[in-house]
MITI-722021 format. One record per residue (C-alpha): residue in three letters; x, y, z. Coordinates in steps of 0.25 Angstrom, whole numbers, plus 5000, padded with zeros to 4 digits. Example, Ala and Ser with C-alpha at 12.3 -4.5 7.8 and 13.67 -1.06 7.14 Angstrom:
BEGIN
ALA504949825031
SER505549965029
//
This chain:
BEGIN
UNK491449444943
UNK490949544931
UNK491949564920
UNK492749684920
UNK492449804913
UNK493149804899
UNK494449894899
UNK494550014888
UNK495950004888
UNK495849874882
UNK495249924869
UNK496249954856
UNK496050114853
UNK494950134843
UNK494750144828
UNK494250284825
UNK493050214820
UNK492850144833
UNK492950264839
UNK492050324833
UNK490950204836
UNK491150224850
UNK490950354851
UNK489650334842
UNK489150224851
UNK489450284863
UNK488850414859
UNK487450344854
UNK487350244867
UNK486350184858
UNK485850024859
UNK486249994843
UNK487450024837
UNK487949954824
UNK489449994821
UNK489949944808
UNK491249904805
UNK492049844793
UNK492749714797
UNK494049744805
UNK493849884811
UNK493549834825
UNK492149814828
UNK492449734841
UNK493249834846
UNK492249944843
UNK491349864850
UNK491949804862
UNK492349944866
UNK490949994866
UNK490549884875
UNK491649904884
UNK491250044885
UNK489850004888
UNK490249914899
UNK491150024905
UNK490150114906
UNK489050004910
UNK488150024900
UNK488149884898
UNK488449764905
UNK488749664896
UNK489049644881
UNK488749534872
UNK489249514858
UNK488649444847
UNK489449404836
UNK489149314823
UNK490149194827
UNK490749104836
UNK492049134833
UNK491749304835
UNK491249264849
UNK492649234851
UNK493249354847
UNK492249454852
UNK492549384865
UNK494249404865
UNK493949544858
UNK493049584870
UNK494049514880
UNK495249594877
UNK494649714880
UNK494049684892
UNK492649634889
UNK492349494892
UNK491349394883
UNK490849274884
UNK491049224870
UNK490649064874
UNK489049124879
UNK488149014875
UNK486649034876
UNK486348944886
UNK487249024895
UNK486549114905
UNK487549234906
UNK488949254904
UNK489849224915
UNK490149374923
UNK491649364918
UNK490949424904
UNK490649554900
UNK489549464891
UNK489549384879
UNK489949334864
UNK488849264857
UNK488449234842
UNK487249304835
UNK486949134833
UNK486849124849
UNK485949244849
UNK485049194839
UNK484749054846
UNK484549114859
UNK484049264859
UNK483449254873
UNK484749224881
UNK485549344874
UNK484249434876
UNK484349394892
UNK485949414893
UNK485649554886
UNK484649604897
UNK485249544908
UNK486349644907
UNK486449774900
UNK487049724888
UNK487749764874
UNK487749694862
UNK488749684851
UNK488349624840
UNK489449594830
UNK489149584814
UNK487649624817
UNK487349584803
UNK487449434807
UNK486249474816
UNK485349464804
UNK485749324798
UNK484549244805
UNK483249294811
UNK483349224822
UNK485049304824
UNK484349454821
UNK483149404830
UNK483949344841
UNK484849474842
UNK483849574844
UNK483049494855
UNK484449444861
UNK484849594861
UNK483849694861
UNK484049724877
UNK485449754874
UNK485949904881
UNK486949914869
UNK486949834854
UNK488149854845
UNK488049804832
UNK489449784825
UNK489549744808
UNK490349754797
UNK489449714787
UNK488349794792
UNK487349714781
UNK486849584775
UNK486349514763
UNK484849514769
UNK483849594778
UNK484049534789
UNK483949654798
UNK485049674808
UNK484649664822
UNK484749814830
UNK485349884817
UNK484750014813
UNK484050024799
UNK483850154790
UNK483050174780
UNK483950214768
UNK483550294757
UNK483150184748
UNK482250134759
UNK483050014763
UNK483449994778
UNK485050004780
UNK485749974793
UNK486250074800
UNK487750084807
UNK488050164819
UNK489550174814
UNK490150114803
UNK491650084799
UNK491650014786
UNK492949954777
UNK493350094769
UNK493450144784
UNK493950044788
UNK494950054778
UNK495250184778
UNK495750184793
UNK496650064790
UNK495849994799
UNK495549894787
UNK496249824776
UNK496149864763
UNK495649734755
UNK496049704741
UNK495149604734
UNK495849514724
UNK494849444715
UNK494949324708
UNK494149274695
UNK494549134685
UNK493949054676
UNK492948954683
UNK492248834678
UNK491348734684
UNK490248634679
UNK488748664681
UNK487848534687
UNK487348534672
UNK488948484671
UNK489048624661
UNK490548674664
UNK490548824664
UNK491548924666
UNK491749094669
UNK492649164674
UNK492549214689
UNK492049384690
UNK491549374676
UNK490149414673
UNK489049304676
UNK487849254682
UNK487849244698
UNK487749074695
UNK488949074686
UNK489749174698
UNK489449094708
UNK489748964700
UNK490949024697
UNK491349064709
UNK491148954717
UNK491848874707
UNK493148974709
UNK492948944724
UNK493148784721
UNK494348754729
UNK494648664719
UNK494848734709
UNK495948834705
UNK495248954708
UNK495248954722
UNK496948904723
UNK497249014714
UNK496749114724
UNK497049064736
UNK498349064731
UNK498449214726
UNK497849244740
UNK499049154748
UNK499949234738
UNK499249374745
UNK499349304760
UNK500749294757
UNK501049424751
UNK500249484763
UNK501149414774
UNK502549444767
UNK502149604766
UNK501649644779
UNK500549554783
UNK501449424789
UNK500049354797
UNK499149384786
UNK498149274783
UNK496949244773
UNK495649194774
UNK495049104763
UNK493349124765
UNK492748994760
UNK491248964756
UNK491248834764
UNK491948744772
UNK492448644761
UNK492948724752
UNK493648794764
UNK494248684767
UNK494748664753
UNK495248824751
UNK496148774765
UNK496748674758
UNK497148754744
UNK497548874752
UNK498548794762
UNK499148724749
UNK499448864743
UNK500048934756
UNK500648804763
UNK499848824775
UNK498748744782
UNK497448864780
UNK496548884793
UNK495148814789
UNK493848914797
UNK492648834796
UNK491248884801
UNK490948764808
UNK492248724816
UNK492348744830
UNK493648764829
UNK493548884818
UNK493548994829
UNK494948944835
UNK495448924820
UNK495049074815
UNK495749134830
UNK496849034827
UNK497249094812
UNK497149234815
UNK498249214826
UNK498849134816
UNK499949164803
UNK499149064793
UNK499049094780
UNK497649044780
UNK496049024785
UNK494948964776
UNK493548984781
UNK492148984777
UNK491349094783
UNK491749124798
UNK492749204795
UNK492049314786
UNK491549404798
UNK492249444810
UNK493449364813
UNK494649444817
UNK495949394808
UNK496549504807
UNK497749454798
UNK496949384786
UNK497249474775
UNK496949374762
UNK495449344762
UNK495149224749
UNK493649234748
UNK493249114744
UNK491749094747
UNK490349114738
UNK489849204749
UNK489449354743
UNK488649434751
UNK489349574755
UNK489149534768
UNK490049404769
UNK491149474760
UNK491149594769
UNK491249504781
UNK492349414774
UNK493249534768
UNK493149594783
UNK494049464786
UNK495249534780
UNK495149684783
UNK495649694799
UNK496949774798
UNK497949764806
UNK499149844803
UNK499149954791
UNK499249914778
UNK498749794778
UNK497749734766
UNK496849604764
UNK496649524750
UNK495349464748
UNK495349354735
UNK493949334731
UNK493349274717
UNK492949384707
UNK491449364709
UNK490649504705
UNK490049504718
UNK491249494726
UNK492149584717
UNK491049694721
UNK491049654738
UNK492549684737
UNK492249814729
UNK491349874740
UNK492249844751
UNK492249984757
UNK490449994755
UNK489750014766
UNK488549924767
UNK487349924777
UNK486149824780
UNK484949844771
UNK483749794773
UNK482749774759
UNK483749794749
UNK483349734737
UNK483849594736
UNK485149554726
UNK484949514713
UNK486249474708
UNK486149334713
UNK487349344725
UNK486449344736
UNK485249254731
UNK485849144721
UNK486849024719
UNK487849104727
UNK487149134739
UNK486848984740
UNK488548944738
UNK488649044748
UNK487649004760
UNK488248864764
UNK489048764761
UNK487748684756
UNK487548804747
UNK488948774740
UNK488648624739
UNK487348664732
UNK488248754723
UNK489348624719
UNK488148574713
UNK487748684703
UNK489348664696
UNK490448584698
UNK491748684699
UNK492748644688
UNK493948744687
UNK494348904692
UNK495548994690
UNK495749114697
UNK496549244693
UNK496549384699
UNK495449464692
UNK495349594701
UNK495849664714
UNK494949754722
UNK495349854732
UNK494349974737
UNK493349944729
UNK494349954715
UNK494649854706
UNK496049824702
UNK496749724692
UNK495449724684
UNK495849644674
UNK497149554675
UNK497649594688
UNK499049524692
UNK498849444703
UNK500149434709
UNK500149604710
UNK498949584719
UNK499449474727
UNK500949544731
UNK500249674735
UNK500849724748
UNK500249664761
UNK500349824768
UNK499549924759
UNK498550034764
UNK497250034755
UNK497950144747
UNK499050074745
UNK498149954741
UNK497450044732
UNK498650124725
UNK499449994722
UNK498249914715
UNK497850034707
UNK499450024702
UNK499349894700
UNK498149894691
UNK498850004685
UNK500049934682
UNK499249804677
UNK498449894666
UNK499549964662
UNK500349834659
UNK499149784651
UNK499049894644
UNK500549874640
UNK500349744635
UNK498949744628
UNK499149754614
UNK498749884609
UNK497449864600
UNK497549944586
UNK496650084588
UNK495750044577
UNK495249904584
UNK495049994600
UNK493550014597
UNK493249864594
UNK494149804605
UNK493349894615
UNK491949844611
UNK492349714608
UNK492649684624
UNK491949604633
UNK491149654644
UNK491949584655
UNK493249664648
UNK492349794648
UNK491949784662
UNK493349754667
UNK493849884660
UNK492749974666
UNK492949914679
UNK494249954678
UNK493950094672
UNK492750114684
UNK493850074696
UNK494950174688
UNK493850274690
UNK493550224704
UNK495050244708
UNK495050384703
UNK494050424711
UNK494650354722
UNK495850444722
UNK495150564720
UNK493950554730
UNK494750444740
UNK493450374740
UNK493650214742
UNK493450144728
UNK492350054734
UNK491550204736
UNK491550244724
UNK491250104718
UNK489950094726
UNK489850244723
UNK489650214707
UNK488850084711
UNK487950184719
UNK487850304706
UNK487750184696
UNK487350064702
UNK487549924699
UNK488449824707
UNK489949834708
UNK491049864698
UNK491449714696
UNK489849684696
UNK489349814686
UNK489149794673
UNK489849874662
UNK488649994660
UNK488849974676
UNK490350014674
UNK490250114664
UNK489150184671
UNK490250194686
UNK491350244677
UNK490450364669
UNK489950384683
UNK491350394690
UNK491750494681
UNK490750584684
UNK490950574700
//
């Protein structure tokens, strides 16, 4: 017996920006659409009603899905079942067919690329529609971006679905449109976008408040040469990632210290609002996840849930904790892109891995809203190259294809290979041996602005409400930076009027760039209440007149040349 048709009274209403997909897609009745949407605005949803209307109307007669993991499998599948479409989430390639009780099938991009040929008979067997979730995963091998256009080129209907609608090479994306740019590069095309300033906007996202952390590190080189910096302070991409990765040793003191400000933030969050709220420790490999799971339940009393990529068990544990009130999950990688726990509100981002592409994905753990007001607290280590990824939250990024290639070292250098495996990290222990790292609070970002530049209090930061709206948010960090100047302005002695000139060129450059900073996001937030345009778009706006990498990156001609151009805008 055929599986009944799927019932549109099942479906939650629509998000205005849904609605307006639908009507797009409908209109077109085209074979390729790609809808992008940030993290938590309800792909699936959008999705699933446009197959359910295909069905109804018998365009087509079966849908399949291809998702990046196992465990989406599983939630593609219940998704789909609640509104009356059936899929087979257990399809295995040596099947022939799904059994009749489906309306089709769940498989990996994985499954695709082994066996092309049997997804290519499946789709022309009956007219079939094809949703491919987080398309950019289509490119990560040959042989996945090959597979998927074979496997699905006889489809009646392909939606493509993202949220990070690029990636860090140019592999192109299978069935997604290009133009040719002004600059003559190839950039990918949406059909409809819905990004996080939207997102945010509509309430339909939380507002995400970065609290960044930097400390005195200090570890031994292979040469047995002990050196030391301090974390966020200017220096070459070996000495960051050295640093770094010697703040991420969980047996040090750096990585206690914030785990334990960030069970401090947990807890504020559950007594004010959020009582089920949960955080999310993402680790660079399994070991030191393990260990991160043993500091963090000494410091809230409660046994953390340990994710690892390799378990069998890891889909069950991950469905298990979001049902759950525990405090805590510790995980390496498979929970940065789409898994659905809607209550994690704390995100510790513990891991070497840099590309905009995996912080995107892993930040999109924490935005899902659920009830107004809500906000998510990321800790992350005061490395330049994050500091500017939390910056530019709200920009809009597409595929391009022959951009010139990096040349600051992130994507090519001593991180990238800390970053790629755990074999990566082992080879990494044996450039330095970590010896010691303190944490303290160094700077909060919020909407693309900077606040607490300098000696930010960390318990005002922990204690904030756990139900703000992103004005709110806004509003009470700009008071707080304003009460902390003005109490350091009260006790700084004052210096005598005939010394002001030699104090001022006798300071350092890292004092310099922190007061220019500071004088660049006043002017920022000016602007911001004049013109309501989000921080993060005037930010990229100044990059974009002056160019040069983010604020925490730019150097002080970079600065000075944003604050005499912001004042002429």
């Amino acid at each position: 017996m055929p599986a009944a048709l799927p019932d549109r009274e099942a479906f939650p209403p629509l998000r205005a920006w849904q609605r307006r997909a639908m009507v797009e897609y409908l209109r077109r009745r085209s074979e390729d659409f790609l809808a992008v949407a940030t993290p938590g605005a309800g792909k699936t949803t959008f999705a699933l009603r446009i197959a359910a209307e295909l069905l109804l109307d018998g365009t087509i007669e079966a849908v399949t899905v291809v998702a990046p993991t196992e465990h989406l499998k599983t939630q593609w599948s219940q998704a789909a079942a609640r509104v009356g479409i059936q899929l087979d989430a257990d399809f295995r390639n040596a099947d022939v067919h799904s059994s009749a009780d489906f309306h089709g099938a769940v498989i990996t991009y994985a499954q695709v690329g082994m066996a092309p040929q049997v997804h290519r008979r499946r789709t022309m067997t009956r007219r079939t529609m094809v949703i491919l979730d987080e398309i950019h995963h289509a490119g990560d091998s040959r042989s996945w971006g090959d597979g998927v256009k074979s496997a699905f080129e006889p489809a009646v209907r392909r939606l493509m679905l993202t949220g990070t609608p690029f990636r860090s090479d140019d592999n192109p994306i299978p069935f997604v449109a290009y133009e040719r740019s002004g600059d003559g590069l190839k950039r990918s095309h949406a059909d409809s976008t819905y990004g996080y300033a939207d997102a945010l906007a509509d309430s339909v996202v939380r507002p995400v408040i970065f609290l960044a952390y930097s400390g005195e590190t200090r570890w031994r080189t292979r040469a047995g040469d002990e050196l030391a910096a301090r974390l966020g302070e200017p220096m070459t991409q070996d000495l960051i990632a050295q640093a770094w990765r010697t703040a991420l040793d969980p047996a040090g003191d750096w990585m206690p210290q914030v785990l334990r400000a960030a069970d401090a933030r947990l807890q504020a969050l559950r007594e004010h609002g959020m009582s089920d709220a949960g955080g999310l420790v993402i680790a660079s490999d399994q070991q030191t996840a393990r260990a991160y799971a043993k500091r963090i339940s000494e410091i809230s009393g409660e046994p953390a849930v340990v994710v690892l990529s390799d378990d069998a068990g890891a889909s069950d544990r991950i469905a298990a904790f979001a049902r759950s009130q525990q405090r805590w999950l510790v995980a390496v990688r498979m929970v940065s892109e789409g898994v659905d726990i809607p209550r994690l509100a704390v995100g510790v981002y513990a891991t070497s891995a840099s590309t905009p592409l995996f912080f995107a994905q892993a930040i999109g753990r924490f935005v899902r809203a659920r009830q107004p007001g809500e906000t998510a607290t990321v800790f992350l280590p005061s490395v330049p190259h994050l500091l500017g990824l939390a910056s530019e939250m709200e920009a809009q990024r597409d595929h391009v294809l022959g951009a010139p290639k990096r040349d600051d070292g992130w994507e090519d250098g001593l991180l990238e290979r800390a970053q790629q495996s755990e074999k990566a990290s082992g080879e990494l222990e044996k450039r330095f041996e970590a010896l010691s790292a303190t944490a303290e609070l160094d700077q909060v970002i919020f909407d693309g602005a900077t606040f607490g530049a300098g000696s930010p209090e960390e318990e005002e930061y922990l204690g904030l409400p756990g139900l703000l709206s992103p004005e709110q948010v806004s509003v009470l960090l700009t008071k707080r930076q304003a009460d902390q100047l003005a109490a350091q302005r009260r006790h700084r002695p004052a210096a005598p009027a005939q010394v002001a000139a030699p104090v001022e060129r006798s300071m350092s450059a890292a004092e310099r760039r922190v007061g220019l900073r500071r004088r660049l996001n006043a002017l920022v937030a000016a602007r911001h209440h004049r013109t309501n345009l989000p921080h993060g778009k005037i930010h990229a706006e100044l990059r974009r007149l002056c160019g040069g990498p983010p604020s925490a990156q730019a150097t002080i001609e970079q600065l000075e040349e944003r604050i005499a151009t912001i004042q002429t805008l």
